[in-house]
OpenMM code with the backbone's topology and positions (N, CA, C; nanometers):
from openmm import Vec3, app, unit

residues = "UNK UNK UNK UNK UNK UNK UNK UNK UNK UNK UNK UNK UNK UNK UNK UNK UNK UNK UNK UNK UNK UNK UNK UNK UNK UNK UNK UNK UNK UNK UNK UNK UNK UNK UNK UNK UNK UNK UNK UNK UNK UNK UNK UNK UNK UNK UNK UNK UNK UNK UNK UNK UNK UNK UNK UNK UNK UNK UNK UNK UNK UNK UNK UNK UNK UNK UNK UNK UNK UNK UNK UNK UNK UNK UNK UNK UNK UNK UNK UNK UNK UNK UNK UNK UNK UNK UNK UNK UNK UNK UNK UNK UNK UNK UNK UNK UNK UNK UNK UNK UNK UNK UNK UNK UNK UNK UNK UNK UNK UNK UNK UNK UNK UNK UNK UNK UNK UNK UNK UNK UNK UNK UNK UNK UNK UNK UNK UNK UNK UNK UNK UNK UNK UNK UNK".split()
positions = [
    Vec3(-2.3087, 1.3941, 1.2207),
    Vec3(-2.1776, 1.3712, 1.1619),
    Vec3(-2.1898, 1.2654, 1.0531),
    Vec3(-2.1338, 1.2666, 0.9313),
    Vec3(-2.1277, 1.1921, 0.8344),
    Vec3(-2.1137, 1.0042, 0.9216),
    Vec3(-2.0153, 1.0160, 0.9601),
    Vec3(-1.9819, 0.8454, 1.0002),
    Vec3(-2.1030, 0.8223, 1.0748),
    Vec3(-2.2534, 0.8856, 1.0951),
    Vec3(-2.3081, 0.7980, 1.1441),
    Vec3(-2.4255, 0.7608, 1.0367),
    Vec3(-2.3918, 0.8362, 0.8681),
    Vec3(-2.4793, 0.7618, 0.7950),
    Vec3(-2.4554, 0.6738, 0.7473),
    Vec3(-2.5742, 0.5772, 0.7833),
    Vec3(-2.5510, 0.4173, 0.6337),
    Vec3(-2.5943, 0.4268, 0.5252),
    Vec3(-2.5172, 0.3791, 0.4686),
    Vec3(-2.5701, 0.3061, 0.3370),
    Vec3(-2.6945, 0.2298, 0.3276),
    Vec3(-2.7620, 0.2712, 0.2506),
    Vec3(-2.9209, 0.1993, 0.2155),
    Vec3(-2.8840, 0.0994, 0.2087),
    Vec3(-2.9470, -0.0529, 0.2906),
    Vec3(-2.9282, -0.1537, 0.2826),
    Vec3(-2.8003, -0.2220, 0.2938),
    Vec3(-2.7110, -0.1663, 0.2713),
    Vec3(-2.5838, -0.2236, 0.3428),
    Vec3(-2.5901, -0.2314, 0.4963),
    Vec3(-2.6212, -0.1434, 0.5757),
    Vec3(-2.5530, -0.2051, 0.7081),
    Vec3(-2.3990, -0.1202, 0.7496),
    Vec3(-2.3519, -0.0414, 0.6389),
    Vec3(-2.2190, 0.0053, 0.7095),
    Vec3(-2.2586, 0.1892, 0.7080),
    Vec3(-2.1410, 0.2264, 0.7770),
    Vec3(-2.1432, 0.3534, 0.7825),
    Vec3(-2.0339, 0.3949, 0.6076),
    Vec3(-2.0782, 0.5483, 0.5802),
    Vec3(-2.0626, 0.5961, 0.4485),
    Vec3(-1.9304, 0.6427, 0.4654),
    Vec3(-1.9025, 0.6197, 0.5904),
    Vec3(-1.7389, 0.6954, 0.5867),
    Vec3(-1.7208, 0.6569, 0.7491),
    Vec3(-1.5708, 0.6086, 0.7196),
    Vec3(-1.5054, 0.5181, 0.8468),
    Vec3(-1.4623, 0.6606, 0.9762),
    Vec3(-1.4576, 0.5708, 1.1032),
    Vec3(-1.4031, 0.6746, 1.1908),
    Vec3(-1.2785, 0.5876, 1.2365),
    Vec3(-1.1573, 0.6645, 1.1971),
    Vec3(-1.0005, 0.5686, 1.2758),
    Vec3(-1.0096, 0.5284, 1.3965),
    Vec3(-1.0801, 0.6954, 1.5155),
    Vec3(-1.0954, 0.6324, 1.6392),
    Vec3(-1.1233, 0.5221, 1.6802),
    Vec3(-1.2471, 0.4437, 1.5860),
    Vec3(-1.3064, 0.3670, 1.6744),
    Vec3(-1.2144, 0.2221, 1.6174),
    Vec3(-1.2006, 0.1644, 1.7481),
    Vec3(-1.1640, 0.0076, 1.6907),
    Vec3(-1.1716, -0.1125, 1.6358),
    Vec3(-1.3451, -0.0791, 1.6183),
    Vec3(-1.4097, -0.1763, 1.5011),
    Vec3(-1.4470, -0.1163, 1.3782),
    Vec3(-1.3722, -0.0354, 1.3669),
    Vec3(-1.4019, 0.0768, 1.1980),
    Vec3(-1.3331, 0.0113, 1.0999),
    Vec3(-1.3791, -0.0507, 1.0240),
    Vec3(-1.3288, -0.1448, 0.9095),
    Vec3(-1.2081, -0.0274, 0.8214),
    Vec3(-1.2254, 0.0839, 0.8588),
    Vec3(-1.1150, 0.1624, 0.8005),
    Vec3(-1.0216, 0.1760, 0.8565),
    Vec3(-0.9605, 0.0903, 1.0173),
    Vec3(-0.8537, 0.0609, 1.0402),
    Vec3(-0.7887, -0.0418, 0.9683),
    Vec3(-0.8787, -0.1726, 0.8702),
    Vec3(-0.8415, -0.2406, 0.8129),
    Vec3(-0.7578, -0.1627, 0.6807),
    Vec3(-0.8106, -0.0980, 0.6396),
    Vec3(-0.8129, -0.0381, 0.4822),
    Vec3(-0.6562, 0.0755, 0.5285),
    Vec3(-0.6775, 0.0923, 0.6458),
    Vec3(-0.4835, 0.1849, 0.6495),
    Vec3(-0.4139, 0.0841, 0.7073),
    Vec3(-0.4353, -0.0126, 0.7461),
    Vec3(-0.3212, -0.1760, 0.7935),
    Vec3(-0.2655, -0.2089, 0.6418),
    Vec3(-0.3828, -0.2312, 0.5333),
    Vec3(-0.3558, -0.2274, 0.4144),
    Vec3(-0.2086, -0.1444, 0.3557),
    Vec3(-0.2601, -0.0164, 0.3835),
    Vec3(-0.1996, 0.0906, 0.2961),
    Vec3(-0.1136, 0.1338, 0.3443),
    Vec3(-0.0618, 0.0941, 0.4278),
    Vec3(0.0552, 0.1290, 0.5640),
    Vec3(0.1895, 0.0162, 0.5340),
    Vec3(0.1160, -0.0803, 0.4747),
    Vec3(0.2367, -0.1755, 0.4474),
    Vec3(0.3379, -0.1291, 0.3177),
    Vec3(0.4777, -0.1233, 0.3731),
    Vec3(0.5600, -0.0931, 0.2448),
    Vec3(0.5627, -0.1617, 0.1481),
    Vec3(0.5177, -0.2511, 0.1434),
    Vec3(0.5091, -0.3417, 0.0011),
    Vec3(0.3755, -0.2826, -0.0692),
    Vec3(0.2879, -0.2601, -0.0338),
    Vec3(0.1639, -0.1885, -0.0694),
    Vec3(0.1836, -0.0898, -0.1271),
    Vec3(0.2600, 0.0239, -0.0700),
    Vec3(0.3039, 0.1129, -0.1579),
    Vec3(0.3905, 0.1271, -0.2582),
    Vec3(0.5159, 0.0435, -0.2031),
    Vec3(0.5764, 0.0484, -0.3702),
    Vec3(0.4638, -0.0521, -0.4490),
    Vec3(0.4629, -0.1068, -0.4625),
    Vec3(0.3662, -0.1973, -0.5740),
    Vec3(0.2679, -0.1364, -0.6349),
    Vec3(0.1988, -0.0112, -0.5365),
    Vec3(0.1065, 0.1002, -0.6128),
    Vec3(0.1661, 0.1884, -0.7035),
    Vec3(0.2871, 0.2199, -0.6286),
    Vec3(0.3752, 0.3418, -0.7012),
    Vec3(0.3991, 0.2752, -0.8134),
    Vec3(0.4373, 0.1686, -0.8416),
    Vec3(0.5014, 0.0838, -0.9403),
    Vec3(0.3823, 0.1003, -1.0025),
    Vec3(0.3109, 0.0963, -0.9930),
    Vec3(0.1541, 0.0615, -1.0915),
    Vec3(0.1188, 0.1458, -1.1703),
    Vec3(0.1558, 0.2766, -1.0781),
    Vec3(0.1172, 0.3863, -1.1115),
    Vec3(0.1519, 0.4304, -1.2696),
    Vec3(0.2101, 0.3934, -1.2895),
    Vec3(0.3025, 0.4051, -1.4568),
    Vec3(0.2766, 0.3066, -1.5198),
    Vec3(0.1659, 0.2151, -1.4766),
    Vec3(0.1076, 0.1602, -1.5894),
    Vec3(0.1552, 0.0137, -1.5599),
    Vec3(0.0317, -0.0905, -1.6154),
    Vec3(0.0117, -0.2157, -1.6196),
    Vec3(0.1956, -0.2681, -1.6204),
    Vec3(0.2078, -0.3985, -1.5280),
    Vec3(0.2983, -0.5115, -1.5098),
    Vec3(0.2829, -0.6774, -1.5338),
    Vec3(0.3699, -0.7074, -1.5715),
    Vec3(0.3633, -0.8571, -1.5633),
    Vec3(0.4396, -0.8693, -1.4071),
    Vec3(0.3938, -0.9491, -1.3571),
    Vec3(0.4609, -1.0344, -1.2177),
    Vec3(0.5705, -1.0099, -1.2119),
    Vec3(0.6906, -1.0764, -1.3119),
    Vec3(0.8302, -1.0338, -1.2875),
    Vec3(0.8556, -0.9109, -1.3125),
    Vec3(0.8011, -0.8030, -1.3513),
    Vec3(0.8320, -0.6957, -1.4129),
    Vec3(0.8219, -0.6243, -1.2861),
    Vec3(0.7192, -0.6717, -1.1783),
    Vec3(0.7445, -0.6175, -1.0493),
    Vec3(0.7654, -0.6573, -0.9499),
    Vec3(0.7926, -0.7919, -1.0219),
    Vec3(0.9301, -0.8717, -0.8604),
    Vec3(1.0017, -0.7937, -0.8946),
    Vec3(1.0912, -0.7391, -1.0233),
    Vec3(1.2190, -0.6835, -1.0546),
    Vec3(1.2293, -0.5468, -1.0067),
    Vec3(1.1346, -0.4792, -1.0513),
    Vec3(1.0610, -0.3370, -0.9855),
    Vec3(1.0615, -0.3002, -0.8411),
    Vec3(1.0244, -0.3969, -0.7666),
    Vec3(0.9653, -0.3924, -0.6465),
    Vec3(1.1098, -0.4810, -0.5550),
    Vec3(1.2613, -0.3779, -0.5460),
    Vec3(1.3596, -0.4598, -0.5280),
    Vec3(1.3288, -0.4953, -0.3660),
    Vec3(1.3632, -0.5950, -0.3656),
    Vec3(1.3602, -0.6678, -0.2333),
    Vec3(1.2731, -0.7802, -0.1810),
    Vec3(1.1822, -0.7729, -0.2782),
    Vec3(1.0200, -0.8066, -0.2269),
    Vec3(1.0472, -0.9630, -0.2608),
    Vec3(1.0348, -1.0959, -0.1799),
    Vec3(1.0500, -1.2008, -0.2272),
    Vec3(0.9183, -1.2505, -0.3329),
    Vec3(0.9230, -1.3469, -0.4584),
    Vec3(0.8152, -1.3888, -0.4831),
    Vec3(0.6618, -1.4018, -0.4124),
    Vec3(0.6919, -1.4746, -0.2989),
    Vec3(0.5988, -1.5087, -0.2206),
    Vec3(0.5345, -1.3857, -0.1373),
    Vec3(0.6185, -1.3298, -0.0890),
    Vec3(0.5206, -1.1877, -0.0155),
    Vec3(0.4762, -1.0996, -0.1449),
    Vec3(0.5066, -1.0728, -0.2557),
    Vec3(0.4911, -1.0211, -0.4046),
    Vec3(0.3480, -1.0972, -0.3899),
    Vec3(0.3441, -1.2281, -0.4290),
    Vec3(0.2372, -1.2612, -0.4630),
    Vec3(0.0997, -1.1959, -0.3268),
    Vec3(0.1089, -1.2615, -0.2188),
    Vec3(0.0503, -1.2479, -0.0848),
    Vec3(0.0031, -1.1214, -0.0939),
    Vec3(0.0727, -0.9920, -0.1219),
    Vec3(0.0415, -0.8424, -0.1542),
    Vec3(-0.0785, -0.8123, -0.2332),
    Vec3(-0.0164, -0.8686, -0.3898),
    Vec3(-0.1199, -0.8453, -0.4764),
    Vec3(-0.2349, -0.9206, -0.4725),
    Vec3(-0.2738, -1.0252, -0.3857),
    Vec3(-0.3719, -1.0950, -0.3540),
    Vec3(-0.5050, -1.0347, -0.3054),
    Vec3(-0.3943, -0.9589, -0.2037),
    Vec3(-0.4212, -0.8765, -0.1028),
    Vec3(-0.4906, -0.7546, -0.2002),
    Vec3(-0.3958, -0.6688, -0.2243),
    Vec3(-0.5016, -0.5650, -0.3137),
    Vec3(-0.5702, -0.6289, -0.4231),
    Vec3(-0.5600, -0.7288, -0.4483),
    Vec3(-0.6813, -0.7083, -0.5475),
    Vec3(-0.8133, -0.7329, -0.4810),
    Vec3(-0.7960, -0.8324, -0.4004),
    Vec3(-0.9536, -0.8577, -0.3035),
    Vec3(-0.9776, -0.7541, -0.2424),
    Vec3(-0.8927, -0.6457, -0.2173),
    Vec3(-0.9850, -0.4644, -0.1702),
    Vec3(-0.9928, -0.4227, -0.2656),
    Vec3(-0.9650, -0.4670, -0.3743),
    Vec3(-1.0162, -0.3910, -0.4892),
    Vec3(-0.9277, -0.2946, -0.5830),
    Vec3(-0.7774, -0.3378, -0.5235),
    Vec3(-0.7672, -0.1815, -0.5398),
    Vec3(-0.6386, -0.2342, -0.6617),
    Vec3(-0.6009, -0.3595, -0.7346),
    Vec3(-0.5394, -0.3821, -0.8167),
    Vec3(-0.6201, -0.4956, -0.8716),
    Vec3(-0.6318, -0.5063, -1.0576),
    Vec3(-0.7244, -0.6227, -1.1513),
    Vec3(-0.5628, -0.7085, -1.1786),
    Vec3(-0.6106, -0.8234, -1.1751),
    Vec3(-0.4978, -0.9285, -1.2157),
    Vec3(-0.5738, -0.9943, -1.3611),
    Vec3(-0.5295, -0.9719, -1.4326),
    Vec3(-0.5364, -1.0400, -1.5918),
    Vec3(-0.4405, -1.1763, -1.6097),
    Vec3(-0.5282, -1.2798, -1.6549),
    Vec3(-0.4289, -1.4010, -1.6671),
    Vec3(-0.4406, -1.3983, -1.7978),
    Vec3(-0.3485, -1.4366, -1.9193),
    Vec3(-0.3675, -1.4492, -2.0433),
    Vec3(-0.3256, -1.6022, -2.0831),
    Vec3(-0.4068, -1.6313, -2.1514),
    Vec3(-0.4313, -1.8280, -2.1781),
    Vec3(-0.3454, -1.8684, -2.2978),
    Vec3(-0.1650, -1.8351, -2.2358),
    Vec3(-0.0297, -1.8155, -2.3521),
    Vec3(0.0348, -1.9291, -2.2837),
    Vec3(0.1625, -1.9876, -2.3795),
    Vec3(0.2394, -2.0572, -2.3210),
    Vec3(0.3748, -2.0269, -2.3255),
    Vec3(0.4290, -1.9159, -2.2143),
    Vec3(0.3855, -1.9994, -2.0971),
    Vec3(0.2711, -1.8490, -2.0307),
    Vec3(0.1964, -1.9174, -1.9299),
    Vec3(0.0950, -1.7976, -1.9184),
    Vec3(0.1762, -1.7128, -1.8962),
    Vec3(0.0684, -1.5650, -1.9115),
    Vec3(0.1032, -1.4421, -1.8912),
    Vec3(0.0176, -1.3912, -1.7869),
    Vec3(0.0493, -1.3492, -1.7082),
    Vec3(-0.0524, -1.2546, -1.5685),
    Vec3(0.0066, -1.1201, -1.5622),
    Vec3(-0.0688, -1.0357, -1.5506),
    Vec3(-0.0529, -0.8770, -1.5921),
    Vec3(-0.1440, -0.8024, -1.4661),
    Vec3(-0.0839, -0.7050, -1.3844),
    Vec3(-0.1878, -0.6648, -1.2759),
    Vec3(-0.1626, -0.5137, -1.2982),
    Vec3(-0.2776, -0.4294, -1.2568),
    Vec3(-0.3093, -0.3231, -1.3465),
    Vec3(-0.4070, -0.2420, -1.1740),
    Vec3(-0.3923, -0.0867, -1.2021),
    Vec3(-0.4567, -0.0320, -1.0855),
    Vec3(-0.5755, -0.0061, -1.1462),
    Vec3(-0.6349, -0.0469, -1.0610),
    Vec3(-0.8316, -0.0104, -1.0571),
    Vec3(-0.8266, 0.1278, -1.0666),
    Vec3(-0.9642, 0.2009, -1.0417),
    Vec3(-0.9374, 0.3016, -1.0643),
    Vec3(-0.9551, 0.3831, -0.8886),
    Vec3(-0.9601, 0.3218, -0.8489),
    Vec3(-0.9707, 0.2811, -0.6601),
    Vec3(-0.8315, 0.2868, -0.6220),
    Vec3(-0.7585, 0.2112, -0.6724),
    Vec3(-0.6267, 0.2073, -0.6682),
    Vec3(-0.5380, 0.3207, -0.7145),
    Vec3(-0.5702, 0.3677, -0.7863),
    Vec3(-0.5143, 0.5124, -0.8947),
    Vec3(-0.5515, 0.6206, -0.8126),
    Vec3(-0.6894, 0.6508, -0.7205),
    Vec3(-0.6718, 0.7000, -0.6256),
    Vec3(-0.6124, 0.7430, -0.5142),
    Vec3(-0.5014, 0.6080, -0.5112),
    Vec3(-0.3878, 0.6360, -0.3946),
    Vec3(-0.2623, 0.7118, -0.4138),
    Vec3(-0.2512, 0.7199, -0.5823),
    Vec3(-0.1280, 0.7522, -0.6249),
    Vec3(-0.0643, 0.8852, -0.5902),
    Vec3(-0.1468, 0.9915, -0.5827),
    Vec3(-0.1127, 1.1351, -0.5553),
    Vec3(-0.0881, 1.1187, -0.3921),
    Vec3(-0.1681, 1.0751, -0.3148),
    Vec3(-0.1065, 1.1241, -0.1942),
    Vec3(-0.0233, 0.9380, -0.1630),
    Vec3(0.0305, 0.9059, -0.2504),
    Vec3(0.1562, 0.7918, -0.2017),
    Vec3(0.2678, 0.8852, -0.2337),
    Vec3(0.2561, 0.9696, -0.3817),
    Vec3(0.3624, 1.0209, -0.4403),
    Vec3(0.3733, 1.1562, -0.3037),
    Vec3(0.2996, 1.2004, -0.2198),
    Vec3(0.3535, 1.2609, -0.1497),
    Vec3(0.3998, 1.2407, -0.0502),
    Vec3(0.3550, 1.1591, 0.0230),
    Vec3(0.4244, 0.9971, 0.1316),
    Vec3(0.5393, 1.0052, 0.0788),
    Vec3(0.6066, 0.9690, -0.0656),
    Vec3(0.7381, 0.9179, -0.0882),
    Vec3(0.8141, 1.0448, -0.1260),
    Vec3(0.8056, 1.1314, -0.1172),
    Vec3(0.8296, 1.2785, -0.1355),
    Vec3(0.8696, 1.3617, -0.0326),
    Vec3(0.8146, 1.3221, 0.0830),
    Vec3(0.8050, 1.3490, 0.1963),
    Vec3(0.9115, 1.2425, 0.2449),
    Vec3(0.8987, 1.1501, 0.2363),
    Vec3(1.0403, 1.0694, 0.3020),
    Vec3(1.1735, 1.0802, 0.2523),
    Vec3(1.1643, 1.0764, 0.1167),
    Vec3(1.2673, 1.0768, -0.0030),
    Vec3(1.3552, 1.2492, 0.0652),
    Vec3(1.2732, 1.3735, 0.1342),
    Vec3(1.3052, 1.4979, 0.1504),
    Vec3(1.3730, 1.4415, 0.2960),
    Vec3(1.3167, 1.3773, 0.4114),
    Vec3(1.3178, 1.4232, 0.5336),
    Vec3(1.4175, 1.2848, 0.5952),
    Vec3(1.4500, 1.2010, 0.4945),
    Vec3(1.5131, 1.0629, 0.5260),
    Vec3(1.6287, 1.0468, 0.5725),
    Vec3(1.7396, 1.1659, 0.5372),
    Vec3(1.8803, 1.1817, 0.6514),
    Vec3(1.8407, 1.2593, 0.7508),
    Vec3(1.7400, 1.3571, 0.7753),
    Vec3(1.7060, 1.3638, 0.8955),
    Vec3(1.6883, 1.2992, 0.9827),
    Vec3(1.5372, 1.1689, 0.9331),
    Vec3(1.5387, 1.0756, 1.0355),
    Vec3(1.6530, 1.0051, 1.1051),
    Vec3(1.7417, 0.9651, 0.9544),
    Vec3(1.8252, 0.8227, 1.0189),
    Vec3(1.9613, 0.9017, 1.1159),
    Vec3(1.9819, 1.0784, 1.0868),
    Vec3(2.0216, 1.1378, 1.2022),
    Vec3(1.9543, 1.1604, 1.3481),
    Vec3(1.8619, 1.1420, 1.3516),
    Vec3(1.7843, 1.1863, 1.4756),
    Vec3(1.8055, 1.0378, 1.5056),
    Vec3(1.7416, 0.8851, 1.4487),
    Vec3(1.7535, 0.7873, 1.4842),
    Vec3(1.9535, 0.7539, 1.5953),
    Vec3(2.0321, 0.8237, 1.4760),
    Vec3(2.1093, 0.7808, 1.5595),
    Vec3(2.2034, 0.8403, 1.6835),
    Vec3(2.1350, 0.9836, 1.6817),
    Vec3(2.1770, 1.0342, 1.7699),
    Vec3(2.0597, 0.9881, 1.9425),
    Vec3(1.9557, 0.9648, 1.8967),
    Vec3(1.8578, 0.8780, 1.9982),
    Vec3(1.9577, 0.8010, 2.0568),
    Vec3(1.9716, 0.6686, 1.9623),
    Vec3(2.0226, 0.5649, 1.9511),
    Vec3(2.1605, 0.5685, 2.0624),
    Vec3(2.2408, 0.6730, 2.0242),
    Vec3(2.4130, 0.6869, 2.0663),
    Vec3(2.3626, 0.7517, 2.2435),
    Vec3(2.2571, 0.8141, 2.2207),
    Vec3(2.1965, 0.8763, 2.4046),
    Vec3(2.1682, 0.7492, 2.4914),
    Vec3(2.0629, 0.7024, 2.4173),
    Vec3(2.0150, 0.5424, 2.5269),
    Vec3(2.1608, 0.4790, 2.5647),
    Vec3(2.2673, 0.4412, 2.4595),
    Vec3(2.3685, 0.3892, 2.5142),
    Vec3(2.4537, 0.4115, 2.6259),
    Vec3(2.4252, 0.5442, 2.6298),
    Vec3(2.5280, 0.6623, 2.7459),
    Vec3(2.4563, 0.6132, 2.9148),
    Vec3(2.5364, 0.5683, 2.9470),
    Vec3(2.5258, 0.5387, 3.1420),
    Vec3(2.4879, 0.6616, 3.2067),
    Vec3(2.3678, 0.6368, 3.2509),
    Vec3(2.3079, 0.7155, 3.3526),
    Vec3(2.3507, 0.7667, 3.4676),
] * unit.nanometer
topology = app.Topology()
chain = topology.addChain("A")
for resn in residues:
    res = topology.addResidue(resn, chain)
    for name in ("N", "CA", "C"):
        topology.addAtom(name, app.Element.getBySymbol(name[0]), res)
C-alpha cells in the first residue's frame, strides 16, 4: 500500500493514513476543517489581499484570530505573506500554489453547504423541538 512508502531520507510516509492517530495528516485536516481556513482560502482564491482587505472580506473574523490563521497557513505552507517596506507598511498574503490546490474542492464544500443549508438548520430543529418533548 502506498502509506507504507517513505520518502528517501526523510523518515515520513509519501501519503498520510486518517485512520491512524499519529498520521501527521490528521494535523493537515484539523488545519483545513477550521472555518476560518476556508473562508480565508476562498477569499484568496481571487487573488492576492492586504490584511484589511480580508479582515473586511472574511466578515466576522476578529483581527487577532485573522492574524493567528494566516500564521497558521503560511507555516503549512499553504499562504506567502509579503511585507512591503512603505509608510505605513503594507502586508499582502497571496495562495501558494499548495494552497490554490484547495480551491476546487473548498468551492465544492461551499456549494454543497450553500445547496443543503435549510435542510440542515430544518433537520437541526426539528431534532432539537423532539429532545425537548417528555418522554
Amino acid at each position: 500500500m502506498e502509506t507504507n512508502k517513505v520518502r528517501a531520507g526523510a523518515g515520513l510516509p509519501t501519503r498520510g493514513d486518517l485512520r491512524n492517530p499519529d498520521c501527521p495528516s490528521r494535523d493537515a485536516l484539523d488545519r483545513l476543517g477550521g472555518k476560518w481556513s476556508v473562508l480565508i482560502i476562498l477569499t484568496l482564491a481571487s487573488g492576492t489581499r492586504r490584511f484589511s482587505a480580508l479582515r473586511d472580506e472574511v466578515v466576522g473574523v476578529s483581527a487577532k484570530v485573522l492574524t493567528a490563521n494566516l500564521r497558521d497557513l503560511e507555516r503549512d505552507g499553504l499562504v506567502t505573506r509579503t511585507v512591503y517596506a512603505e509608510v505605513p507598511p503594507r502586508t499582502e498574503y497571496t495562495l501558494t500554489p499548495l494552497g490554490a490546490s484547495l480551491i476546487e474542492p473548498f468551492l465544492a464544500i461551499q456549494e454543497w453547504a450553500e445547496t443543503h443549508a435549510t435542510e440542515i438548520h430544518r433537520n437541526r430543529t426539528a431534532h432539537d423541538q423532539a429532545a425537548q418533548k417528555p418522554r
